[in-house]
PADO-665998 format. One record per residue (C-alpha): x, y, z. Coordinates in pm, whole numbers. Layout:
// PADO-665998
(node (X, Y, Z))
...
//
This chain:
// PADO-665998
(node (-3014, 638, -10))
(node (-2865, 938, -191))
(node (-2843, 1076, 100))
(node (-2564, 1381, -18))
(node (-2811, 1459, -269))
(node (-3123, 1520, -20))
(node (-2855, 1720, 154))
(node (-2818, 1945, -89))
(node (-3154, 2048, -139))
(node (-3228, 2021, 239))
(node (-2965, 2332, 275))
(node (-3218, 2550, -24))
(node (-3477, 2448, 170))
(node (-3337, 2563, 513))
(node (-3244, 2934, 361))
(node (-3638, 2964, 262))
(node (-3798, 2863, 586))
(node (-3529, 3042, 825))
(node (-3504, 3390, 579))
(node (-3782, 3405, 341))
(node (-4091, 3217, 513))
(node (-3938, 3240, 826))
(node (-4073, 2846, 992))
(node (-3892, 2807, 1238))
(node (-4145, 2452, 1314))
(node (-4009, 2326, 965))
(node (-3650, 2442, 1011))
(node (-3624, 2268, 1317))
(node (-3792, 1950, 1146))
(node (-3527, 1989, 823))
(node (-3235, 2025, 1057))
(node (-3279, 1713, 1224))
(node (-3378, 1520, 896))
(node (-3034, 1708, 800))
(node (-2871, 1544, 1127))
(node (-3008, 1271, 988))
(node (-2816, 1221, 688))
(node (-2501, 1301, 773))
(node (-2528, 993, 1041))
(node (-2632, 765, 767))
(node (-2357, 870, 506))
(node (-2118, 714, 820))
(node (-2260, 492, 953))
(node (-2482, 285, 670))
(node (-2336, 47, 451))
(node (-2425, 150, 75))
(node (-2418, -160, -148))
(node (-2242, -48, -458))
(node (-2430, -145, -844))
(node (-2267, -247, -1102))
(node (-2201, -34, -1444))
(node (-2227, -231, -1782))
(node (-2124, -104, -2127))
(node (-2364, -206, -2379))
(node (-2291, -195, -2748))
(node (-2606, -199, -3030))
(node (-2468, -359, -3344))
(node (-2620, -421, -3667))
(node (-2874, -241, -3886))
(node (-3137, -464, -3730))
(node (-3164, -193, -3425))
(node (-3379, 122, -3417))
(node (-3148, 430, -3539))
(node (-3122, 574, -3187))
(node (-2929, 298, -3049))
(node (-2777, 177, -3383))
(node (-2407, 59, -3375))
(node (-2354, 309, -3039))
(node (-2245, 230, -2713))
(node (-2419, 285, -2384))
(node (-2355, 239, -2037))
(node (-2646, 107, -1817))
(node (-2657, 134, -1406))
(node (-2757, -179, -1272))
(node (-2937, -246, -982))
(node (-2879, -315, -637))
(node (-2685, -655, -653))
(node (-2741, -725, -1006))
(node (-2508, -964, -1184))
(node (-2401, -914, -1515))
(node (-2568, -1235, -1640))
(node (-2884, -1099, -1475))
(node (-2818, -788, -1660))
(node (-2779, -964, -1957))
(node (-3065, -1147, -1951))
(node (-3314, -865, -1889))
(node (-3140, -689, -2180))
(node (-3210, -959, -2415))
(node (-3543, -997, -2322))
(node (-3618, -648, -2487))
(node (-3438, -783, -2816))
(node (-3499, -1196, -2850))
(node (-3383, -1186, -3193))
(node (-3022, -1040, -3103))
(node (-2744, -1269, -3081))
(node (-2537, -1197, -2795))
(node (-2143, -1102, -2888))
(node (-1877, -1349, -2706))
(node (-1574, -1083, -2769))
(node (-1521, -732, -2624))
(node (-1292, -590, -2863))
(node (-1528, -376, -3125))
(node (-1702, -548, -3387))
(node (-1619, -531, -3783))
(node (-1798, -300, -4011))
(node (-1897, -679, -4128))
(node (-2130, -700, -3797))
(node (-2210, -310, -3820))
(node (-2340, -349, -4190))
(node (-2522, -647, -4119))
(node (-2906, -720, -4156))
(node (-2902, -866, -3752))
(node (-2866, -761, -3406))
(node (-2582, -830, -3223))
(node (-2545, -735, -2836))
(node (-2220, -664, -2644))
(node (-2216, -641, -2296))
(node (-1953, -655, -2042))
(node (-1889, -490, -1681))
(node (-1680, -91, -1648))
(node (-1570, 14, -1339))
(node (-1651, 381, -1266))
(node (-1397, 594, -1230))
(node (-1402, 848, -915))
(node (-1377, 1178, -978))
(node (-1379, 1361, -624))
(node (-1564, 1692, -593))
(node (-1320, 1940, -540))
(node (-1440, 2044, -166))
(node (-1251, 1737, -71))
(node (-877, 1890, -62))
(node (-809, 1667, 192))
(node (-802, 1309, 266))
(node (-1118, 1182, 414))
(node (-1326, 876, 530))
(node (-1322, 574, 285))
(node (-1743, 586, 400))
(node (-1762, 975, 288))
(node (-1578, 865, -54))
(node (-1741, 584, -89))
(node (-2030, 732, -257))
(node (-1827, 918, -503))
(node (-1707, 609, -648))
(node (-2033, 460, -802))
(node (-2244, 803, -805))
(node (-2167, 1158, -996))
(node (-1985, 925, -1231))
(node (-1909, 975, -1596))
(node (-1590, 799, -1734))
(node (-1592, 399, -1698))
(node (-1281, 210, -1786))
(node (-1239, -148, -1907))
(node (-924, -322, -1907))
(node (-795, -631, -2098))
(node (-474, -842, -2058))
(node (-208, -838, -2331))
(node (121, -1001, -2344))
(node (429, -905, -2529))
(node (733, -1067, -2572))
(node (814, -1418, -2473))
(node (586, -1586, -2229))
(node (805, -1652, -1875))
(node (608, -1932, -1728))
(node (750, -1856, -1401))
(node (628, -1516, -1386))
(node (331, -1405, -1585))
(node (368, -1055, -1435))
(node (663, -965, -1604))
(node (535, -936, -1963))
(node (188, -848, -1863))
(node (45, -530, -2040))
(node (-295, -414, -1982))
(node (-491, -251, -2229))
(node (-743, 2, -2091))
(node (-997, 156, -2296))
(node (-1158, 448, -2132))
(node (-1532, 558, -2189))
(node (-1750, 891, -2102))
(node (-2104, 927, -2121))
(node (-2269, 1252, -2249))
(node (-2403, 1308, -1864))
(node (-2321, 1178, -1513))
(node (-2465, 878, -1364))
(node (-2705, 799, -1171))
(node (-2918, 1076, -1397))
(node (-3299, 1126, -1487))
(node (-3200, 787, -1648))
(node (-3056, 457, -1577))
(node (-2862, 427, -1852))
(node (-2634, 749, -2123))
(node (-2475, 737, -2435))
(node (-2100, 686, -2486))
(node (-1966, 999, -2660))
(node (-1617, 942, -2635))
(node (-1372, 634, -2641))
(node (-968, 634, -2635))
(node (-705, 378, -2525))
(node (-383, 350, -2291))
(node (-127, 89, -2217))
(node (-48, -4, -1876))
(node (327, -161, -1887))
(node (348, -452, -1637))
(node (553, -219, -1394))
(node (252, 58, -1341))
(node (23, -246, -1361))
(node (235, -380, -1055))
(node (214, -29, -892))
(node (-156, -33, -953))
(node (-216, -388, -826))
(node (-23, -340, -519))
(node (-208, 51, -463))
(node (-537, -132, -444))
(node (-417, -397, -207))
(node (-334, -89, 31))
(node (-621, 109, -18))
(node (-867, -227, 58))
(node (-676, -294, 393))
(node (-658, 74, 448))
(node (-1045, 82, 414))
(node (-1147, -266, 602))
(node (-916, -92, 908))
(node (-1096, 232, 887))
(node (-1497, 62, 892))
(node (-1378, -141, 1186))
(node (-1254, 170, 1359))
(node (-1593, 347, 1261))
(node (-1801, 14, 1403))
(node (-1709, -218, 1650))
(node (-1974, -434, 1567))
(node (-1871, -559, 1197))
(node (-1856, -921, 1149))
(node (-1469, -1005, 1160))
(node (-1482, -1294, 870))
(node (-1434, -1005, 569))
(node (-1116, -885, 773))
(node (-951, -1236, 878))
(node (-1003, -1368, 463))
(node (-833, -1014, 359))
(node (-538, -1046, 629))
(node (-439, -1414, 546))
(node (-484, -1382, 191))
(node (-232, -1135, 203))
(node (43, -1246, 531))
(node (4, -1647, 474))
(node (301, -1776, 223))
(node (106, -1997, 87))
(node (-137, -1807, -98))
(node (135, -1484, -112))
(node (279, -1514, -401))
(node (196, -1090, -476))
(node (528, -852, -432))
(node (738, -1184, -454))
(node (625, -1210, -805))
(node (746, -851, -856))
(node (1079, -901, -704))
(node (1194, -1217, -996))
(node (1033, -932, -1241))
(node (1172, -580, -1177))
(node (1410, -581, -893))
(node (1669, -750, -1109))
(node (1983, -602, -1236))
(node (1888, -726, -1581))
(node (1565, -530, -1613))
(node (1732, -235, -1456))
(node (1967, -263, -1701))
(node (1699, -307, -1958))
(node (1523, -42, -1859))
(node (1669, 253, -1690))
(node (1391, 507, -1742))
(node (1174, 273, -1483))
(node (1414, 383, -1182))
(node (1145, 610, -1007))
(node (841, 372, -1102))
(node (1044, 77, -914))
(node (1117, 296, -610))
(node (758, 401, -572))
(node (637, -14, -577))
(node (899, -22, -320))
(node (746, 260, -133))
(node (418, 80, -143))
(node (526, -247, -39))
(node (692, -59, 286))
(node (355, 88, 281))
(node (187, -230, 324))
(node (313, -380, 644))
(node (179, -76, 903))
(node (-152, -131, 727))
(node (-120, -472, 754))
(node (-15, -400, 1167))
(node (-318, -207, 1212))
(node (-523, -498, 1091))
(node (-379, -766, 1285))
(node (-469, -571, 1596))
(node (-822, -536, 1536))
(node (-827, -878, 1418))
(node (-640, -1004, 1775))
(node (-918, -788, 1957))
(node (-1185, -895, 1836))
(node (-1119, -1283, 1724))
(node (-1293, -1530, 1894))
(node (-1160, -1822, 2135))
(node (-1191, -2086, 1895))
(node (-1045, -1879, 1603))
(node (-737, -1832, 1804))
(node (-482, -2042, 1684))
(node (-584, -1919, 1349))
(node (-537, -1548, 1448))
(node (-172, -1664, 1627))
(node (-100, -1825, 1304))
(node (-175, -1534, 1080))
(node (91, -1323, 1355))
(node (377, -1549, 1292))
(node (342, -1552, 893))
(node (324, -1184, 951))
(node (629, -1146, 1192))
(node (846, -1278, 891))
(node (710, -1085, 621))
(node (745, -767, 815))
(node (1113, -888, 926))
(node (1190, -931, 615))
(node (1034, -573, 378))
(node (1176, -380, 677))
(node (1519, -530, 617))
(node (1485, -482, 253))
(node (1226, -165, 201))
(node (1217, 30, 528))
(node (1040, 99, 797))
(node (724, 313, 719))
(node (484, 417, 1012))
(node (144, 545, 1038))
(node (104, 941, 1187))
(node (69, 952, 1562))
(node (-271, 1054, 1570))
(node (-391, 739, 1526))
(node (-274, 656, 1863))
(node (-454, 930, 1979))
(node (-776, 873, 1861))
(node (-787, 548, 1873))
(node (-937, 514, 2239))
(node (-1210, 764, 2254))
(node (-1363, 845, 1925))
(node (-1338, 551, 1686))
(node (-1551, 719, 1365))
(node (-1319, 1034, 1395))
(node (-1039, 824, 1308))
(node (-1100, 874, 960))
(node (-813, 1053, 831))
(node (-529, 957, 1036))
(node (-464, 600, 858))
(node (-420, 734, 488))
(node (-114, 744, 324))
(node (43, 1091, 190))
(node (-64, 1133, -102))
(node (319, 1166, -286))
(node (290, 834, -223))
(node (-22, 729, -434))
(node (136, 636, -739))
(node (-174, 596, -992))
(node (-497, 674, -1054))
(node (-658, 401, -735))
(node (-973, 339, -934))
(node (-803, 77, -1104))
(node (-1063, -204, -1326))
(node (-751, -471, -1182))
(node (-989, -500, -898))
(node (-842, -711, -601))
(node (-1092, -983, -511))
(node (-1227, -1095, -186))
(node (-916, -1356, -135))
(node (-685, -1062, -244))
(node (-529, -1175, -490))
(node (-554, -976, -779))
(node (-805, -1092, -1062))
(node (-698, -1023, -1402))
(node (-917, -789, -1600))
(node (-1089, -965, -1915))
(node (-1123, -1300, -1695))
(node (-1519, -1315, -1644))
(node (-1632, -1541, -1911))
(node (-1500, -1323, -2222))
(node (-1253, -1436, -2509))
(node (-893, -1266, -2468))
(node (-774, -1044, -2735))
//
């Protein structure tokens, strides 16, 4: 399904037959394979694999993979503990780490094996032909393929714990990784040649957090544009996760933790970053618009009440970011398209890009009740 890929040699390919061999029979045959592709890069839903750092510790291991780090493609659908368990059926004598942070020259040094495994999140690097903003299913691909730096973020507090608001003394610790070649390759699986370390501070983490929530309504909106026929359940979980007070509890956690005299006070150099969460908060309610419309088109009779629901809950959120935020709006285009070409639709629902804060791919992943999920909680010890 690397369908860019086959592109890409299909276009070699075409200069032969139409100026060296000159078959036209093949040519046609190539350009319509060609055709081909670009449909399915659209229209086709790619699942995405997983990427898994694996460290080799201990002199038990052969030298090649001795005390280094790699990071392994899985496959299609694969689970981590799936992963895992294939992995240690190469190696039955290795003892399987419980931590993430690295190991002690103590486990280095020793006689054993010890295996560390834990999930990265690939981090897109766009090929430069893109210099402008374009479908979330063109970019898609990008995101898990021609990939070669992998992040993995923990959780760290500082400071006294605020048991009302977790957010505000939340630091994220994000070690970044980059394999000697990019992945997918003639291999599954490269070497980690280089590792460093940033703090997030709670405020960019906030910025981050709420990015991602924008970009994943952004994206639902767009695939619902491109094809009518998607099941609506995905949408409707996304929507009231976000719009129904009950479960929101996102920017109103940011409000008690930044918007307050004392930590402007506190901290005076955050002025921009706390305008720009503002920014994306006002960001958040045409998105949200956009969605509720599709939603209300396409909901079903018995779902209904839900759907009217979901309107009121949003009526007063919007009511009340306008009042405080602003009033942001999507460009006009998106009017214009919207009735006769659906897929072309693509660009017209992004935001401009002085807007986008931080880097989007982000390990605080937003999960499929969106609310954020805090890095470091699948299984693993906290440092």
């Amino acid at each position: 399904q690397m369908w860019e890929e086959a592109i890409a040699l299909g276009k070699e390919l075409a200069e032969q037959y139409e100026n060296e061999m000159f078959d036209y029979e093949q040519l046609s045959e190539l350009l319509r394979k060609q055709a081909q592709f670009y449909e399915n890069i659209v229209k086709v839903i790619r699942p995405k694999p997983d990427y898994f750092a694996v460290g080799y510790y201990g002199q038990g291991f052969p030298t090649f993979i001795r005390n280094k780090v790699f990071i392994y493609r899985g496959k299609e659908y694969e689970r981590r503990e799936d992963f895992e368990a294939r992995l240690l059926t190469q190696f039955p004598n290795a003892e399987k780490m419980k931590t993430t942070s690295p190991p002690g020259d103590d486990i280095k040094n020793s006689s054993g094996q010890y295996i560390q495994c834990f999930t990265v999140k690939p981090k897109l690097d766009l090929p430069s032909k893109f210099h402008r903003p374009v479908s979330e299913q063109i970019v898609s691909f990008y995101r898990v393929n021609e990939v070669q730096r992998f992040e993995y973020s923990r959780p760290v507090r500082k400071g006294e714990k605020n048991p009302d608001n977790e957010f505000a003394n939340m630091w994220i610790e994000r070690t970044i990784y980059v394999t000697a070649y990019k992945l997918p390759g003639i291999l599954r699986w490269f070497e980690v040649k280089s590792v460093f370390m940033v703090e997030i501070s709670p405020l960019e983490n906030a910025i981050e957090t709420m990015q991602l929530t924008n970009d994943k309504i952004n994206n639902m909106v767009q695939q619902h544009l491109n094809d009518p026929n998607l099941p609506i359940n995905p949408l409707s979980m996304l929507l009231n996760g976000i719009v129904d007070p009950a479960v929101m509890g996102g920017f109103t956690n940011y409000e008690k933790a930044f918007f307050t005299e004392k930590y402007m006070h506190e901290h005076p150099e955050d002025h921009d970053k706390i305008e720009k969460l503002k920014d994306l908060i006002a960001w958040q309610i045409p998105f949200l618009a956009e969605g509720i419309r599709i939603h209300g088109e396409k909901v079903t009779e018995a779902l209904r009440p839900f759907h009217e629901r979901m309107e009121a809950c949003f009526k007063q959120l919007k009511d009340k970011v306008e009042k405080q935020y602003g009033v942001r709006a999507v460009p006009s285009s998106l009017d214009d398209r919207r009735g006769s070409r659906p897929r072309s639709m693509v660009r017209s629902f992004t935001m401009p890009s002085s807007s986008r804060p931080l880097s989007v791919a982000s390990v605080s992943s937003i999960s499929s009740d969106s609310t954020p999920s805090r890095p470091g909680s699948d299984g693993y010890v906290r440092e």
